[in-house]
GULO-654721 format. One line per field, with one value per residue (C-alpha): residue number from 1; residue in one letter; x, y, z. Coordinates in pm, whole numbers, plus 50000, padded with zeros to 5 digits. Example, Ala and Ser with C-alpha at 12.3 -4.5 7.8 and 13.67 -1.06 7.14 Angstrom:
REM residues 2
pos [1:2]
code [A:S]
east [51230:51367]
north [49550:49894]
up [50780:50714]
This chain:
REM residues 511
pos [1:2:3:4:5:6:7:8:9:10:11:12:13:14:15:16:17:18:19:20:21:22:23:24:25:26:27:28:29:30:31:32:33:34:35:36:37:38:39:40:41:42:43:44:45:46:47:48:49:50:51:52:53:54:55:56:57:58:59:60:61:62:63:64:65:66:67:68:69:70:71:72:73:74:75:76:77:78:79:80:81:82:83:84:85:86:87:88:89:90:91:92:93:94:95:96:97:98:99:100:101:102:103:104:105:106:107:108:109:110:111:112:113:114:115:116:117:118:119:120:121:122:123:124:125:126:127:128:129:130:131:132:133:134:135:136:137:138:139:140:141:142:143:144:145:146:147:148:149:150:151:152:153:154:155:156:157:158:159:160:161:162:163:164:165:166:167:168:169:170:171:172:173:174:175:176:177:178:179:180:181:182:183:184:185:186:187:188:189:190:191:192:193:194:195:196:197:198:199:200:201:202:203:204:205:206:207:208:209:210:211:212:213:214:215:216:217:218:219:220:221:222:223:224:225:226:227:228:229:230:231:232:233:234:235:236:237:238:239:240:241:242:243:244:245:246:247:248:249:250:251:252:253:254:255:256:257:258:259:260:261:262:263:264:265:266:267:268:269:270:271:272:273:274:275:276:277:278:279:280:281:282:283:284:285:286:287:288:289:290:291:292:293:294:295:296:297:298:299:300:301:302:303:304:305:306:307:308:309:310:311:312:313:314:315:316:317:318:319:320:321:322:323:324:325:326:327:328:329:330:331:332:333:334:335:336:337:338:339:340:341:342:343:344:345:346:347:348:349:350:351:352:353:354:355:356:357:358:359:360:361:362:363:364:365:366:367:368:369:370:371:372:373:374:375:376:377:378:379:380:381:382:383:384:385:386:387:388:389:390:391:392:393:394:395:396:397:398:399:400:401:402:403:404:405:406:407:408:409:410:411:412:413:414:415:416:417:418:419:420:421:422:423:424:425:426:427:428:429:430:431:432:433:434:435:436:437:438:439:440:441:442:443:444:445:446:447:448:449:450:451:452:453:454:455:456:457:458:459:460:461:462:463:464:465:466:467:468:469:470:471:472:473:474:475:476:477:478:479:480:481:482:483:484:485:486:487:488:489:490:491:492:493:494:495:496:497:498:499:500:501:502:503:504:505:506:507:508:509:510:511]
code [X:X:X:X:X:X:X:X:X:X:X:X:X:X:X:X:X:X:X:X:X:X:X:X:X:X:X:X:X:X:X:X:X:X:X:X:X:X:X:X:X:X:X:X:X:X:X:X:X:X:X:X:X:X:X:X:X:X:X:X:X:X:X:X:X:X:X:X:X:X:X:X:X:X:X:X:X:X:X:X:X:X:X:X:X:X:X:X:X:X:X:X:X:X:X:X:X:X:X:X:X:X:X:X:X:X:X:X:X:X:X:X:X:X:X:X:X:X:X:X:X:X:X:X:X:X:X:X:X:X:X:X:X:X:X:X:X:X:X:X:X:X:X:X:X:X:X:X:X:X:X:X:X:X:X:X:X:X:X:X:X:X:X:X:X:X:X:X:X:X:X:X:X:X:X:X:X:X:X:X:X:X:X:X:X:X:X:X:X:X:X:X:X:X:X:X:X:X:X:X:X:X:X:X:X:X:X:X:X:X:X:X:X:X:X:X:X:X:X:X:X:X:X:X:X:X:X:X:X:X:X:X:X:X:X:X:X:X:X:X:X:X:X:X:X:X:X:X:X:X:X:X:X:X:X:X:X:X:X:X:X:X:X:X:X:X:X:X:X:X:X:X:X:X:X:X:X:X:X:X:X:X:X:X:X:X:X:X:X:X:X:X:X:X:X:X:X:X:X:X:X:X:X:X:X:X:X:X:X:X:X:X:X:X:X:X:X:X:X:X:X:X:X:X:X:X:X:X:X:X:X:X:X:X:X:X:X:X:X:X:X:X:X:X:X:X:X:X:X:X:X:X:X:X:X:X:X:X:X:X:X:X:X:X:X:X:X:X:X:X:X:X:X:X:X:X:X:X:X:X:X:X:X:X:X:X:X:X:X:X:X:X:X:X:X:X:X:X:X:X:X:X:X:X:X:X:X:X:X:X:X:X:X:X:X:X:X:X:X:X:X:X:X:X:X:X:X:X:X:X:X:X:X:X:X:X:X:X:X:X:X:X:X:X:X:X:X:X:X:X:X:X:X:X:X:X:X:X:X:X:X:X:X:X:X:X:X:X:X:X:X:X:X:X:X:X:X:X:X:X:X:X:X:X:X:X:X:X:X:X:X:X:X:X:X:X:X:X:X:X:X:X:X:X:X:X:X:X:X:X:X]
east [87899:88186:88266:88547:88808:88918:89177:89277:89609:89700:89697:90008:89881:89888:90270:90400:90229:90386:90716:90706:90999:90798:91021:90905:90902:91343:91379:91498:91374:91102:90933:90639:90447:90106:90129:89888:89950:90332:90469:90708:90411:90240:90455:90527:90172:90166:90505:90334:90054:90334:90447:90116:90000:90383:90313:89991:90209:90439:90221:90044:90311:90404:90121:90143:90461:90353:90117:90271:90525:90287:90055:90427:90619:90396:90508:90491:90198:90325:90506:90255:90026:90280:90321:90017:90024:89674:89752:89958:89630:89373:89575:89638:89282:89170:89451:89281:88961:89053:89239:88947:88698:88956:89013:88646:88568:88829:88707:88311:88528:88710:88463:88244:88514:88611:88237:88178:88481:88368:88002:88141:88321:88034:87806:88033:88101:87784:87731:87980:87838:87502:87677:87874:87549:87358:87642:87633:87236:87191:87469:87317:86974:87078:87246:86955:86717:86978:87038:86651:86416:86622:86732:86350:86215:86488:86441:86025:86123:86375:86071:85833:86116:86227:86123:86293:86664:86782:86505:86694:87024:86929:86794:87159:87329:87112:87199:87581:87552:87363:87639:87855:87678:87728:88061:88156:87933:88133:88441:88315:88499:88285:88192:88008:88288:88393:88030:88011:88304:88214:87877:88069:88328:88083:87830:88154:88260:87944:87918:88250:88204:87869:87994:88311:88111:87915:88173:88344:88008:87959:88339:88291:88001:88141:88470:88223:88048:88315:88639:88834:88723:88929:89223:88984:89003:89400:89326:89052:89208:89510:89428:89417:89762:89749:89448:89554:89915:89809:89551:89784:90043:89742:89630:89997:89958:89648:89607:89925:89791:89429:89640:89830:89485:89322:89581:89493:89119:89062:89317:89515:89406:89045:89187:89431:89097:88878:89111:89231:88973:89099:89065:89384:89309:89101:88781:88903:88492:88485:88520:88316:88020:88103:88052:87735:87569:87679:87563:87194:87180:87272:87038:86720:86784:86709:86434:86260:86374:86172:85898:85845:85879:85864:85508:85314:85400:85428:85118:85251:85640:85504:85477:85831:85927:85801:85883:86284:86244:86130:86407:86657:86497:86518:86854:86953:86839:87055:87336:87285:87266:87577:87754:87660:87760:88090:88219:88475:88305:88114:88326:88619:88386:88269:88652:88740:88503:88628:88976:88854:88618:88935:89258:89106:88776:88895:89281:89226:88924:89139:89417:89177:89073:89463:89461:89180:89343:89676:89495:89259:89546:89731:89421:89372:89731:89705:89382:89541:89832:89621:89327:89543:89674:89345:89137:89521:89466:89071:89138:89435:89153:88881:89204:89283:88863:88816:89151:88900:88832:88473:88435:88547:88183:88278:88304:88069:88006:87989:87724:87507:87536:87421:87122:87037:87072:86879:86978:87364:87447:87444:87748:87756:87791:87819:87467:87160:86799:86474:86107:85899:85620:85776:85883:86276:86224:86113:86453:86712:87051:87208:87473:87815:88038:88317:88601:89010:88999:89018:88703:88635:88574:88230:88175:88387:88189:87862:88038:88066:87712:87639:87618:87225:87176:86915:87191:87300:87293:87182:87364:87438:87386:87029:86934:87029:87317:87695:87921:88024:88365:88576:88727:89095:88964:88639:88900:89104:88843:88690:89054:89065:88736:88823:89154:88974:88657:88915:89066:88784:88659:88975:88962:88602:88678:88957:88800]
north [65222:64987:64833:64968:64727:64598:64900:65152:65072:65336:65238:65155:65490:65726:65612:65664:65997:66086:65989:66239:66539:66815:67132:67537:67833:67861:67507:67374:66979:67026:66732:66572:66503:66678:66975:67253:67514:67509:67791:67568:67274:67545:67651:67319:67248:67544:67500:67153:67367:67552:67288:67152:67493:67487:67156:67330:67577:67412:67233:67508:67668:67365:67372:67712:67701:67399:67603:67872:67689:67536:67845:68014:67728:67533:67301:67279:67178:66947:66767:66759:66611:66367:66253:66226:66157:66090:65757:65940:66196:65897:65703:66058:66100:65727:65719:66085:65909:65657:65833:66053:65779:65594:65940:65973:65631:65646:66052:65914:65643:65868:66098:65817:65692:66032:66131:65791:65877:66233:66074:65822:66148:66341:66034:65947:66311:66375:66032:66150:66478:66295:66069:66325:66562:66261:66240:66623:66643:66340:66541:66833:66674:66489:66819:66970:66738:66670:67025:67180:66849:66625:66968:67106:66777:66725:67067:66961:66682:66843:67042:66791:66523:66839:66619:66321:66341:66014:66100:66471:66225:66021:66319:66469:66161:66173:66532:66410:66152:66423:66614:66362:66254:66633:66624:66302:66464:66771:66614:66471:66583:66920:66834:67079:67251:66921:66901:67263:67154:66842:66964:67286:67044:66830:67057:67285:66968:66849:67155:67202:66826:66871:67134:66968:66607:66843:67084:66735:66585:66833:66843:66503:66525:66848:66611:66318:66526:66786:66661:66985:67066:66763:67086:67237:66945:66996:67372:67285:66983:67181:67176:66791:66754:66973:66828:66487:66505:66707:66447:66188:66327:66331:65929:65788:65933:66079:65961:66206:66486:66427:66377:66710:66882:66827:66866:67073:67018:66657:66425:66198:65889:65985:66015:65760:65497:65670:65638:65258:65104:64776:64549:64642:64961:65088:65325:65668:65735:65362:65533:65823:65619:65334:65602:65758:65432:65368:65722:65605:65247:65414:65716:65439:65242:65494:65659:65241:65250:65623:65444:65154:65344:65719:65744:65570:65877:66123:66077:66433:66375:66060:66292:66377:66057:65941:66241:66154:65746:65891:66098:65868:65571:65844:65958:65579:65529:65814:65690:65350:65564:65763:65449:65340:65647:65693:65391:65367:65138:65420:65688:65454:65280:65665:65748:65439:65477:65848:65735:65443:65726:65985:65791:65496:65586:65976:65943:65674:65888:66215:65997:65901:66234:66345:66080:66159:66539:66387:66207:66462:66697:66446:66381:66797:66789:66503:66688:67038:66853:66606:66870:67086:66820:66711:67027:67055:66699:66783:67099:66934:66646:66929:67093:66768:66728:67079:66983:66771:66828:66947:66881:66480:66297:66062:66306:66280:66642:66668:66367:66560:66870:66696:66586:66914:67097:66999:67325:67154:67016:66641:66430:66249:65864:65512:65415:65590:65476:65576:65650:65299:65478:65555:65331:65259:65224:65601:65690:65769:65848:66093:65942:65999:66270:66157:66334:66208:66272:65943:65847:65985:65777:65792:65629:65347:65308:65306:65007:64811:64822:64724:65050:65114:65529:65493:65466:65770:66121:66001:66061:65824:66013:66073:65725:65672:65434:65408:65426:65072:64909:64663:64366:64327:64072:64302:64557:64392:64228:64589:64729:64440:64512:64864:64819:64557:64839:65143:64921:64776:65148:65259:65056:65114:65452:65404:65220]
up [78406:78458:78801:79003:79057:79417:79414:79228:78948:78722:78354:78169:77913:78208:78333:77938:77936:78269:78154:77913:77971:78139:78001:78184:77955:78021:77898:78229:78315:78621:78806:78693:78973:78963:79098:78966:79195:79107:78897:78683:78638:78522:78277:78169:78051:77847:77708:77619:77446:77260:77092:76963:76859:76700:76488:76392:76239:76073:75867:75768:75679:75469:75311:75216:75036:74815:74675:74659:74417:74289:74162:74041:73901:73665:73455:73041:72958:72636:72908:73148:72883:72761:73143:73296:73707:73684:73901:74188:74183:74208:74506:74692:74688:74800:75113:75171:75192:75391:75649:75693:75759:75996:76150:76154:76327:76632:76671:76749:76963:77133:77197:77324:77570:77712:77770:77938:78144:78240:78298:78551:78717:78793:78887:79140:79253:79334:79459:79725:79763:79863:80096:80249:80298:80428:80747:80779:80810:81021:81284:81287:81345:81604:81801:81723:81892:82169:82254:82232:82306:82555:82743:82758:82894:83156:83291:83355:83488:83715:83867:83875:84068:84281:84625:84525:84503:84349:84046:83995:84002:83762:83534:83590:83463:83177:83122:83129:82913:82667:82627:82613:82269:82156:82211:82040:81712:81769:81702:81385:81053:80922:80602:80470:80308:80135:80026:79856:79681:79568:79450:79204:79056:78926:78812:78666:78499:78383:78167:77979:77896:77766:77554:77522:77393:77164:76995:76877:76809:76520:76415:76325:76146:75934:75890:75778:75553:75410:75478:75368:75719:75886:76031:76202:76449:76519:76624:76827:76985:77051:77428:77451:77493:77790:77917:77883:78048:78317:78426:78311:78614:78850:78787:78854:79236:79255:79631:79727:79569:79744:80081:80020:79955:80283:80481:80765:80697:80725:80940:80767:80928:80785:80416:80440:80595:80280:80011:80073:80348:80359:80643:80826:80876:81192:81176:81309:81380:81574:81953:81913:81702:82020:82275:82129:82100:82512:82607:82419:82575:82932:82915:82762:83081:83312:83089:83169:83497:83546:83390:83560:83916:83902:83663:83980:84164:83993:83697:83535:83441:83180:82920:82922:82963:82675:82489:82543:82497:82142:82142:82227:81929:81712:81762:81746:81445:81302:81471:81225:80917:81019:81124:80757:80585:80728:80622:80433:80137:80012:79975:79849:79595:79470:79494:79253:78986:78985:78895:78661:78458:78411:78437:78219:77981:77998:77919:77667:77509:77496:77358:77109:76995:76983:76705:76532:76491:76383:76082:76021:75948:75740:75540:75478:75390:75143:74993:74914:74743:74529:74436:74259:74008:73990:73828:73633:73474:73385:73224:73043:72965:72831:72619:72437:72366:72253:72017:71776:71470:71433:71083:71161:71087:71343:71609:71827:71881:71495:71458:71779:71574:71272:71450:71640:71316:70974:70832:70827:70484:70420:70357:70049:70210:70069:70023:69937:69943:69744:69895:69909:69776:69423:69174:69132:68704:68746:68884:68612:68661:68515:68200:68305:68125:67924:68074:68088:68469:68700:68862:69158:69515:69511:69190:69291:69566:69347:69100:69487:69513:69172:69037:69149:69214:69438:69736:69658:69886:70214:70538:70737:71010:70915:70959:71313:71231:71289:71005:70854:70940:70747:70805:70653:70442:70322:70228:70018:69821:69787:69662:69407:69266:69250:69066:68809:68751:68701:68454:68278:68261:68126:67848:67748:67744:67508:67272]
């Protein structure tokens, strides 16, 4: 937990978002000091809300038409194919990425900062609540023994002193200065009320934050994980705004507002001495705390002087004696505590790391977490635009694949089919090869017939490889390999020696 500064500035955050227009439900300008009581302030907050929850809308509503256009008005698909926006697609989807991880990174921020903020609210609140129950005990303990002890034992000692009239004196001053103490507690603040109060905020606040802090915890990690889900952190952040400017209007002043809320419950000079405490300003408990701690010294003087000369006489009135010098340390030692707890240093310490965990961790947090919504919605909106054209382009992508033809040997689909099914029939290819195991002299190829048609392509292709048969009627698909490829050097040479064999055929024929 950060330290509280010497006093309490508002941060520059909280005076921009108080600056903002505050507009009631009739559209008329109100003021924007906190006041949450107030009718129009009131209104203005959920006008506020409106407007969000109007954005919200709008976008949606946005979104909605694009596809609705979208689904109705498609496009040719020759000219879609012709003109792919396959790279508008793929940078839609990266800056869709990207916003959702920044988004992602200041919403754990955010929700770090305003649960930080929150913590330091409800550490200090009860903090308070401790201090201010510690001054309302030791009070009413001290009445307490005052009223039933210190009474009891002066009325004994009244009977037992009953012959000696400056003793019953003295036990009436005492008496006197008794209820002088009481009445100088009695005119103590009552804080008890203050307490109660104190206590239920924090505990109220401690559990919408904890639900608060967890609610966003998961958003984030549903964002992280699916980010079609980022929208869903706009509608539920739609209360930040609120949230934020209303507590936004309480930081810039918050010490007026506190002033107008215990008015006629607490004095202003104790506010005003709890809220600033510096050095110029008196301590509105110094007189009564000064008088108590006179009343004490006074009544322990005579309790030693009733010691020291009263005991010899009378043996029986010791016991009471001591009885009220115990009384009186005790009650002195309460008076230290209170003296302690009612200064100002406490409370105002408790009251500035209040301010610093809302106005600073808090505001900046929720701040934060408005951000995270705004780029959480942009990413969703970036995502319904680009996934459309997406599955468009990879169905256009499995069209043009199915579009092959499957009787192409170099088709891959036709060379996997090949392989998955013996039963297909073999392609004649260039070259052919005989078993090791026979003998190539027993292979005999067939004589050719004499016929006036041209040779076909295979036989050429037999005179390139030196006219042997045996590398004949093999697939080349059967042997694992890929199909031979030319160089345009290798292809002329093999056109040349095709033209010279047609022709050197030609005229063997004719002779």
């Amino acid at each position: 937990m950060s330290s509280a500064p010497a006093d309490y500035t508002a941060p520059w955050w909280t005076y921009w978002l108080h600056n903002f227009p505050h507009i009631n439900l009739r559209f008329q300008p109100i003021d924007n000091n906190f006041q949450p009581e107030e009718e129009n302030y009131q209104q203005s907050l959920i006008f506020l809300g409106c407007v969000a929850a109007a954005g919200l809308g709008l976008n949606l509503l946005c979104l909605a038409i694009y596809l609705s256009c979208l689904c109705c008005c498609h496009k040719d698909e020759e000219e879609e194919s012709k003109k792919p926006n396959s790279c508008c697609v793929t940078w839609s989807a990266v800056a869709a990425g990207l916003i959702t991880c920044v988004a992602v990174g200041v919403g754990f921020y955010g929700n770090s900062e305003t649960n930080d903020g929150v913590y330091q609210l409800t550490y200090s609140l009860y903090n308070a609540n401790h201090t201010l129950g510690g001054v309302d005990s030791l009070v009413t303990g001290t009445m307490g023994s005052i009223k039933s002890g210190l009474h009891q034992h002066l009325a004994r000692l009244d009977e037992i002193f009953a012959t000696r009239g400056d003793y019953v004196q003295t036990l009436q001053f005492m008496q006197q200065m008794a209820d002088n103490v009481i009445k100088q507690l009695l005119g103590l603040p009552d804080w008890e009320d203050a307490k109660v109060d104190l206590a239920s905020i924090a505990d109220q606040t401690a559990n919408i934050e904890y639900y608060r802090w967890l609610t966003y915890l998961l958003l984030l990690i549903l964002d992280l994980i699916i980010c079609l889900l980022a929208c869903l952190g706009l509608s539920v952040s739609l209360r930040s705004p609120v949230l934020f400017q209303g507590t936004s209007d309480f930081c810039v002043s918050p010490d007026k507002y506190l002033m107008s809320q215990t008015k006629g419950v607490i004095s202003a000079d104790i506010v005003h001495y709890y809220l600033y405490c510096n050095q110029t300003l008196s301590n509105p408990f110094q007189q009564p705390l000064t008088i108590f701690q006179r009343s004490l010294t006074t009544m322990q003087i005579q309790i030693q002087g009733l010691l020291q000369f009263a005991v010899p006489l009378f043996p029986t009135a010791e016991r009471d004696l001591l009885g009220i010098q115990h009384l009186l340390n005790s009650s002195e030692a309460s008076l230290h505590q209170l003296t302690a707890l009612l200064d100002c240093r406490g409370l105002n310490k408790d009251y500035l790391d209040a301010m610093v965990g809302v106005c600073y961790d808090g505001v900046e947090g929720m701040l934060y977490l408005c951000l995270f919504s705004i780029l959480a919605a942009c990413a969703f909106t970036v995502m319904l635009c680009a996934i459309p054209r997406a599955w468009r382009q990879i169905a256009c992508r499995e069209r043009e694949y199915n579009d092959i033809d499957e009787e192409d040997p170099f088709n891959p689909r036709a060379r996997r089919a090949g392989s998955q099914n013996p039963n297909h029939t073999n392609m004649h290819s260039f070259c052919s090869y005989s078993s090791s195991m026979g003998s190539q002299n027993s292979l005999h190829p067939p004589a050719p017939a004499v016929s006036n048609t041209p040779m076909p392509e295979y036989m050429n292709q037999t005179a390139l490889f030196g006219g042997n048969p045996r590398y004949e009627n093999v697939p080349l698909i059967g042997r694992g390999s890929p199909p031979p490829s030319y160089s345009p050097t290798m292809r002329a040479t093999y056109l040349s020696m095709t033209e010279e064999q047609n022709r050197h055929f030609g005229n063997d024929f004719q002779a």
